[in-house]
C-alpha positions as CSV (number, residue, x, y, z in Angstrom):
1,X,20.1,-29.3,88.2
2,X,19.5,-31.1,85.3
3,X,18.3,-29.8,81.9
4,X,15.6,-31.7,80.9
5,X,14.2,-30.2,77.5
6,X,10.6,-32.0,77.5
7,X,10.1,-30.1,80.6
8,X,11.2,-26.8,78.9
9,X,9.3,-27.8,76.0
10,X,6.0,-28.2,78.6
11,X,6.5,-25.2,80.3
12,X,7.0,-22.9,76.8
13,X,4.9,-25.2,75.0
14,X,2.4,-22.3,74.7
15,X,5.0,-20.1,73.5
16,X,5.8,-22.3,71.1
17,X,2.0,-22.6,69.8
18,X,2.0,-18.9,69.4
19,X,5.2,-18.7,67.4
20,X,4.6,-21.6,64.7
21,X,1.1,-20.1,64.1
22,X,2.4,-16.6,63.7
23,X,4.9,-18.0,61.3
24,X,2.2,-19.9,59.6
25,X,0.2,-16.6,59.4
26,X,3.3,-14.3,58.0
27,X,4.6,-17.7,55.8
28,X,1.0,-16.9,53.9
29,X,0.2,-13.8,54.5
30,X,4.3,-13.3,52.5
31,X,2.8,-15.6,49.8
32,X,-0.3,-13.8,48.9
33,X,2.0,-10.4,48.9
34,X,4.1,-12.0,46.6
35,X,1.5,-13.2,44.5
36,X,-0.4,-9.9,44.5
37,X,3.4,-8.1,43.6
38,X,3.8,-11.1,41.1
39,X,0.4,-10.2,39.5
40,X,0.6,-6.3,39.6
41,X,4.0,-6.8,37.4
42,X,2.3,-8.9,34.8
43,X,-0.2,-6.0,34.4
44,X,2.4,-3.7,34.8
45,X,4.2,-4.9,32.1
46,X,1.0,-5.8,29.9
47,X,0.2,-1.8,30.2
48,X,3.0,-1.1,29.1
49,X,2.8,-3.2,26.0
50,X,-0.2,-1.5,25.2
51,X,0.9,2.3,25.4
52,X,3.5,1.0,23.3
53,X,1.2,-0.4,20.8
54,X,-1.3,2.9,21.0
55,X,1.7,5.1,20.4
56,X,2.3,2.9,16.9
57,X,-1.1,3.1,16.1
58,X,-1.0,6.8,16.6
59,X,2.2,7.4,14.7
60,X,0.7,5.4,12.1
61,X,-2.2,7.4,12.1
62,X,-0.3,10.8,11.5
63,X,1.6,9.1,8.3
64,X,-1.8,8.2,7.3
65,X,-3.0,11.9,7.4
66,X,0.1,13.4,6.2
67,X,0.0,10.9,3.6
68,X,-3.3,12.2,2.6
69,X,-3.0,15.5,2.6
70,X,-0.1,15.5,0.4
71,X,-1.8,13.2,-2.0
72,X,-5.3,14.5,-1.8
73,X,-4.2,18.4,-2.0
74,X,-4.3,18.3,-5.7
75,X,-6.9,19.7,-8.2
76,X,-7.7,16.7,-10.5
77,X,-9.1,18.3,-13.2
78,X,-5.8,20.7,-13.5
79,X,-3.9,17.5,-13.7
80,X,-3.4,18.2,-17.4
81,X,-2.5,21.7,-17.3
82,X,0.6,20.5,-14.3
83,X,1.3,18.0,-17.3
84,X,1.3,20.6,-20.1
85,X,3.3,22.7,-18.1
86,X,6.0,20.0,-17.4
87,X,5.9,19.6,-20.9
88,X,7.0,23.6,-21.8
89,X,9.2,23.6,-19.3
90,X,11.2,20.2,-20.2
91,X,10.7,21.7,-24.1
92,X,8.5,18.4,-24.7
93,X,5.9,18.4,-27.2
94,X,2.6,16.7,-26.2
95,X,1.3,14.9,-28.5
96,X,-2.2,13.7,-26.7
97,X,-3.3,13.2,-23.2
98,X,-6.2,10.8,-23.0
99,X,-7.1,10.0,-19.2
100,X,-8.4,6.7,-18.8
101,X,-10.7,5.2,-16.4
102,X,-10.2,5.4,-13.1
103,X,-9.8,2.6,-11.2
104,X,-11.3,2.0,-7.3
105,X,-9.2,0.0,-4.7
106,X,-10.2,-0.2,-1.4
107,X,-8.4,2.9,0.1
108,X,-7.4,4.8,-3.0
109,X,-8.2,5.4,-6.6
110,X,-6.1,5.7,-9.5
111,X,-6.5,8.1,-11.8
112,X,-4.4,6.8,-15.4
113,X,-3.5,9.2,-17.8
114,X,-1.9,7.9,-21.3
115,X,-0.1,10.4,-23.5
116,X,2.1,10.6,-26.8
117,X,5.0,12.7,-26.5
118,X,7.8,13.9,-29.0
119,X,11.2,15.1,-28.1
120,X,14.6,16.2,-29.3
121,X,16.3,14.0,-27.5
122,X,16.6,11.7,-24.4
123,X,17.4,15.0,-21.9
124,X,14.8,16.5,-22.3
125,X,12.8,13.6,-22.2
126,X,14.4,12.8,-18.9
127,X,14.1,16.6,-17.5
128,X,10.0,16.1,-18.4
129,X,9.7,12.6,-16.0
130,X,12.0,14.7,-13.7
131,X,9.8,16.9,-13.3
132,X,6.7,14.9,-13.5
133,X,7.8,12.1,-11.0
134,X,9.0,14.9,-8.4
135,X,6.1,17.3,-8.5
136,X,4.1,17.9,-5.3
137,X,1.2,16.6,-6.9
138,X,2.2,12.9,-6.6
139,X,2.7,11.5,-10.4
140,X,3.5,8.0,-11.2
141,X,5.2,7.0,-14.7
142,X,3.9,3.3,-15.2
143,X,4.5,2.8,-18.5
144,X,7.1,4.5,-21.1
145,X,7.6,3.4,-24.4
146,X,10.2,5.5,-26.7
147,X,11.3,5.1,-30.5
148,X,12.9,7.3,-33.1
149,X,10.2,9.2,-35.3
150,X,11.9,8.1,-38.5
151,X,9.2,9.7,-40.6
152,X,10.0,13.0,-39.5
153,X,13.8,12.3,-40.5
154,X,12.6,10.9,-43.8
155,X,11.2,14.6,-44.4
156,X,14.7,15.8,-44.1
157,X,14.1,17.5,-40.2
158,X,16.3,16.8,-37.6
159,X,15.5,13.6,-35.9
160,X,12.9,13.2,-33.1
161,X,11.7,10.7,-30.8
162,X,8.0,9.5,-30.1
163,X,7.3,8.3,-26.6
164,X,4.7,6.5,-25.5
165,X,3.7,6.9,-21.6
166,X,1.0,6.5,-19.0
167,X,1.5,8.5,-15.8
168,X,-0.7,7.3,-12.7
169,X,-1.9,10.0,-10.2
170,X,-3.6,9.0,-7.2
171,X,-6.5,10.0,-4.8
172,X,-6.9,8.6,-1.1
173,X,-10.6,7.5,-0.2
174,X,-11.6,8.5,3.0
């Protein structure tokens, strides 16, 4: 008997039909799987990407409002008694306290405040922006300008100084 394998191939040739279509069929039905598994990754991952960005944004957002009700807590018209009472404390002597315009940005508005101090001495003009600069109510020194009162030592009194300073406190728009 010998083989002869175009007569196998005749008598299985049906066979043969059924198994290169199924491969066909599971060759693309594998392919569009893979696509669709390709594709759900991509959104998987692009999800992800976005909860990542909302939980910025939200985090962000809490600053923002802490940020706001730290700076917004204050009484503005008291501003000047908190400064006055920097001043006893520090044993400054204020001079004046002129506020100043107030000037409107887009998310906050300054509120400038320009005062003449006199002192006995650098301490405890550095205890009075101490306590300024670190007071809940947030203060900002902008300007300082210092120089020795030498009028006041020409009248035979111990020396003082004069200083010159604008503090800045601020006010978030809502």
């Amino acid at each position: 008997m010998r083989f002869n394998l175009f007569d196998a191939l005749q008598n299985h040739s049906a066979g043969i039909v059924i198994v290169a279509i199924a491969l066909i069929l599971a060759r693309n039905s594998y392919g569009g799987q893979a696509q669709t598994i390709k594709s759900l990754i991509n959104r998987i991952d692009s999800e992800k990407k976005k909860n990542e960005e909302l939980l910025r944004i939200e985090k962000a957002k809490k600053l923002t409002e802490s940020a706001l009700q730290l700076i917004n807590r204050k009484n503005l018209s008291m501003v000047i008694n908190h400064i006055n009472d920097f001043a006893k404390e520090s044993l400054v002597t204020v001079a004046s306290i002129r506020p100043q315009p107030e000037k409107v940005y887009g998310d906050y508005t300054v509120y400038p405040y320009d005062m003449s101090l006199s002192v006995s001495g650098y301490h405890a003009l550095a205890e009075f922006i101490s306590l300024t600069e670190n007071s809940q109510d947030v203060f900002i020194i902008e300007e300082l300008s210092i120089k020795l009162d030498t009028q006041n030592e020409s009248l035979g009194r111990s020396p003082r100084l004069v200083a010159g300073m604008r503090v800045n406190t601020y006010w978030m728009n809502e």
